[in-house]
C-alpha positions in Angstrom: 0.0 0.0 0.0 1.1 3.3 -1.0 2.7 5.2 2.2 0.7 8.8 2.9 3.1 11.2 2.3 2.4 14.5 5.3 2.4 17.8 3.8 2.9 21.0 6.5 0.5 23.8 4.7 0.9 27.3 6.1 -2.5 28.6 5.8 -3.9 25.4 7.3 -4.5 27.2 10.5 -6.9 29.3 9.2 -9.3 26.4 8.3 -9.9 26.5 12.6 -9.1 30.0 13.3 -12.8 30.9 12.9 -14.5 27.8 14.2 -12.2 28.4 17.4 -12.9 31.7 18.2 -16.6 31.0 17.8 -16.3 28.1 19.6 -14.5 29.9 22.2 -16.9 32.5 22.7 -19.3 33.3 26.1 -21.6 30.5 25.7 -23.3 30.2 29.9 -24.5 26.9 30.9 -27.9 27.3 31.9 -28.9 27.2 35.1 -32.5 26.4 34.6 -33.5 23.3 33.8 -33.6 23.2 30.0 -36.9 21.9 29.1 -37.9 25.4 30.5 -36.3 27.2 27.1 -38.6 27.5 24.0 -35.5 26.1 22.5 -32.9 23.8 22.5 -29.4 25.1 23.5 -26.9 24.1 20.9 -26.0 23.9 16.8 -28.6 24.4 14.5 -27.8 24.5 10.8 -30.2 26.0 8.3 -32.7 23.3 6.3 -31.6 24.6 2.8 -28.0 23.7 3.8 -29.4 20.1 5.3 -31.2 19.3 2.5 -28.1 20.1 -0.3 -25.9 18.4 1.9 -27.9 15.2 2.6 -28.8 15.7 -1.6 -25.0 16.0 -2.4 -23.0 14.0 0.5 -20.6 17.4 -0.3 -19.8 20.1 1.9 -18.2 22.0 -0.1 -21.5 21.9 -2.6 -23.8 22.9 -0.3 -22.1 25.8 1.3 -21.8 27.2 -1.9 -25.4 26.8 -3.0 -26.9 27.7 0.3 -27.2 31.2 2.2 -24.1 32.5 3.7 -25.4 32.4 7.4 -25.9 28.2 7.9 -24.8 27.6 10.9 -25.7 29.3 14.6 -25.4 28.4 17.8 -27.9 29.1 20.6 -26.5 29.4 24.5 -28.5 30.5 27.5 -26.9 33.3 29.7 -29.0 32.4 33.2 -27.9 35.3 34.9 -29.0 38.3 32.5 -31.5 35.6 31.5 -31.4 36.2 27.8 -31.2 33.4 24.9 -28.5 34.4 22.0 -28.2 33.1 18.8 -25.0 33.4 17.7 -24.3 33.5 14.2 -21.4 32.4 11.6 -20.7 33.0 7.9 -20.0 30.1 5.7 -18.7 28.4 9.1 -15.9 31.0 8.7 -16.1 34.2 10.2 -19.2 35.5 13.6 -21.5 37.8 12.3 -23.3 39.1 15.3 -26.7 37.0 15.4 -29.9 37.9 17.6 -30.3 38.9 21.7 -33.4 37.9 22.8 -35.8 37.4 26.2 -37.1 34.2 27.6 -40.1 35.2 25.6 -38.1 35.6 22.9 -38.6 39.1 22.0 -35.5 40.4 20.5 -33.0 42.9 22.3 -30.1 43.2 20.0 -30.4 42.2 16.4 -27.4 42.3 14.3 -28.9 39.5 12.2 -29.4 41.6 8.7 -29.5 44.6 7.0 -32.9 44.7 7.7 -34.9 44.2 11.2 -35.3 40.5 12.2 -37.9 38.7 13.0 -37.8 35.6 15.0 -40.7 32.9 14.9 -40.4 29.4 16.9 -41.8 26.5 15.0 -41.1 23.9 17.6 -38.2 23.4 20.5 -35.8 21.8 17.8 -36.6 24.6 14.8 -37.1 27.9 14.4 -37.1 31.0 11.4 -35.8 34.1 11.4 -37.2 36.5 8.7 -34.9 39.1 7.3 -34.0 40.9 4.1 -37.0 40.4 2.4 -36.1 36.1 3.0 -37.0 33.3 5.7 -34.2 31.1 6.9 -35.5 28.1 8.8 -33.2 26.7 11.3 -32.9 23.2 13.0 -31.2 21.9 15.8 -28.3 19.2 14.9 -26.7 19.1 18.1 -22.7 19.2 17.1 -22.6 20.1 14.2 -19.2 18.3 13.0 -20.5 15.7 14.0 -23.6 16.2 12.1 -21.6 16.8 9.0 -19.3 13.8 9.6 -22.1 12.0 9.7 -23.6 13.0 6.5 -20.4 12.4 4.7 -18.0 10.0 5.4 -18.2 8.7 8.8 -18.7 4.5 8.6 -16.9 1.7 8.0 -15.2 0.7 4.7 -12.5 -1.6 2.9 -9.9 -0.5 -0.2 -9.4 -3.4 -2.9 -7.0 -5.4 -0.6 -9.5 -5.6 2.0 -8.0 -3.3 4.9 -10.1 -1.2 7.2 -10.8 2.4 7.3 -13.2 3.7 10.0 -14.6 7.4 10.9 -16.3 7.8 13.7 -19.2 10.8 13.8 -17.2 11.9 16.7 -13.7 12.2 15.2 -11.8 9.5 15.2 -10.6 8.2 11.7 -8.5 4.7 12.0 -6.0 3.8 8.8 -4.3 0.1 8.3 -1.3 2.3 9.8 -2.5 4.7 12.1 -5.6 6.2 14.1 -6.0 10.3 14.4 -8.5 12.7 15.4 -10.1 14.3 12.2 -13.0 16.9 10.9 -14.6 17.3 7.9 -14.0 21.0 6.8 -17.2 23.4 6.4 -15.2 26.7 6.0 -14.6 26.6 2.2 -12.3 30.0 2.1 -9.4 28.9 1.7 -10.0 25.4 -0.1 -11.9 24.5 -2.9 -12.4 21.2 -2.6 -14.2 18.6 -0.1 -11.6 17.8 2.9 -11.1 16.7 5.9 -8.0 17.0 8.2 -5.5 15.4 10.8 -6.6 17.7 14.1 -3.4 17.7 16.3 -4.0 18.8 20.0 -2.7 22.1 21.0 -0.5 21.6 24.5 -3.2 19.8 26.5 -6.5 20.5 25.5 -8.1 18.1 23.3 -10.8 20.2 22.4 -8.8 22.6 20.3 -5.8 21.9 18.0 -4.4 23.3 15.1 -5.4 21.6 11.7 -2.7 19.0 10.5 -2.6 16.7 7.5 -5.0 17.6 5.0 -6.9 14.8 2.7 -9.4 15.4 -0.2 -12.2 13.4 -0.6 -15.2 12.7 -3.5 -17.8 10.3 -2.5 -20.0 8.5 -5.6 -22.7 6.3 -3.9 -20.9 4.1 -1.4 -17.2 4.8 -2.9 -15.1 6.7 -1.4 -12.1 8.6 -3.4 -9.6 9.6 -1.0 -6.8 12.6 -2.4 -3.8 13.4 -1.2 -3.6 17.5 -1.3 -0.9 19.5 -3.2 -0.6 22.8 -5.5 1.0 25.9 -4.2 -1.1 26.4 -1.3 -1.2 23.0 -0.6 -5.2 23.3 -0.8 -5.6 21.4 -4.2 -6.5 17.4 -4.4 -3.7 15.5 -6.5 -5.3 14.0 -9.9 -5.8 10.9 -8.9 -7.1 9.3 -5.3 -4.5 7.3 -3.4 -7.0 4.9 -2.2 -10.7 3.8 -3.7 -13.0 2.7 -0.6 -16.3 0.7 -0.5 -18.7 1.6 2.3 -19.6 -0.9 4.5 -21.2 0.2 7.7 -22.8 3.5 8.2 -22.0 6.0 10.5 -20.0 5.0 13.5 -19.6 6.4 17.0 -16.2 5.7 19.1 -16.3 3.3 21.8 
């Protein structure tokens, strides 16, 4: 089997710069029980981007035929007692979002260029109306994990019958080695379906900086693995290094 060669890509980082500081910002755990919250706290992704990605099994397609503003997150801050719906564009950069009371009337909008307005369909969806459109809004619960999921998380087999596995949560075991991994969203810097070696930064193991980067292309239950390369190091070689056939859906690490 063909050894993987490792290529060190400068602007890798930036494929986690965003997601981290998001990530990273004030996001309360509630205090309140939170069946008590018209919503759920957590990831929600927009429907149009659910449905092109569970149409497409491509990331990369459906960021780029969806609305900018995909993803947000919703946290509970118990001591002002307000619910904020933090928002990101194309899983790349924040964007403000919506303030709002425990009755959900809005305090701070920063949503659009117009005024937003905020209408909860049940405790897992929700729409916000702005700028003349409605973008509906359901909860995923992680949502790399949500995307793994979608994609290429499962087990499968290359033509001389050794494993690959992905977990939903991040692991991704090789014949040769096991490393954490994601499944990129944030298409600014690459134009082409990814996902990458996550490498722990010091301790934590909840941030890292993005490592080796791999291409992939899956055609029903193939799956066309890439090694990366052109200047920036962001462009899948011709040809895949290894061909796999799916066999086990998504999987979820002991």
């Amino acid at each position: 089997m063909k050894t993987i060669k490792r290529i060190n890509i400068p602007v890798r980082i930036l494929l986690l710069l965003g997601a981290f500081l998001f990530a990273g910002s004030a996001r309360a755990e509630p205090a309140v029980a939170e069946q008590s919250l018209p919503l759920q706290l957590g990831d929600y992704l927009t429907t149009e981007y659910i449905d092109l990605l569970n149409q497409t099994r491509s990331p990369f397609a459906a960021g780029k035929k969806s609305d900018s503003r995909q993803y947000l997150s919703v946290g509970f801050d118990d001591k002002e007692k307000i619910i904020d719906f933090s928002l990101m564009g194309n899983f790349h950069e924040g964007l403000g979002g919506i303030v709002a009371d425990t009755s959900l009337k809005i305090t701070q909008d920063d949503f659009g260029e117009t005024p937003a307005r905020l209408k909860v369909l049940s405790r897992s969806e929700f729409s916000v109306e702005v700028e003349g459109k409605t973008l509906v809004y359901r909860y995923v619960g992680n949502y790399k994990q949500y995307i793994a999921r979608n994609t290429i998380a499962g087990k499968f087999k290359d033509g001389e019958g050794h494993l690959y596995t992905f977990t939903e949560d991040g692991l991704a075991t090789f014949p040769t080695r096991s490393f954490q991994y994601e499944v990129a969203a944030d298409f600014v810097t690459i134009i082409f379906d990814t996902f990458f070696e996550v490498i722990p930064h010091g301790n934590s193991t909840q941030y890292g900086i993005a490592g080796t980067q791999y291409g992939f292309k899956l055609i029903n239950n193939k799956l066309q693995i890439f090694e990366m390369g052109g200047p920036m190091g962001n462009e899948p070689e011709s040809k895949p290094f290894v061909t796999l056939t799916r066999i086990e859906e998504a999987v979820v690490k002991p």
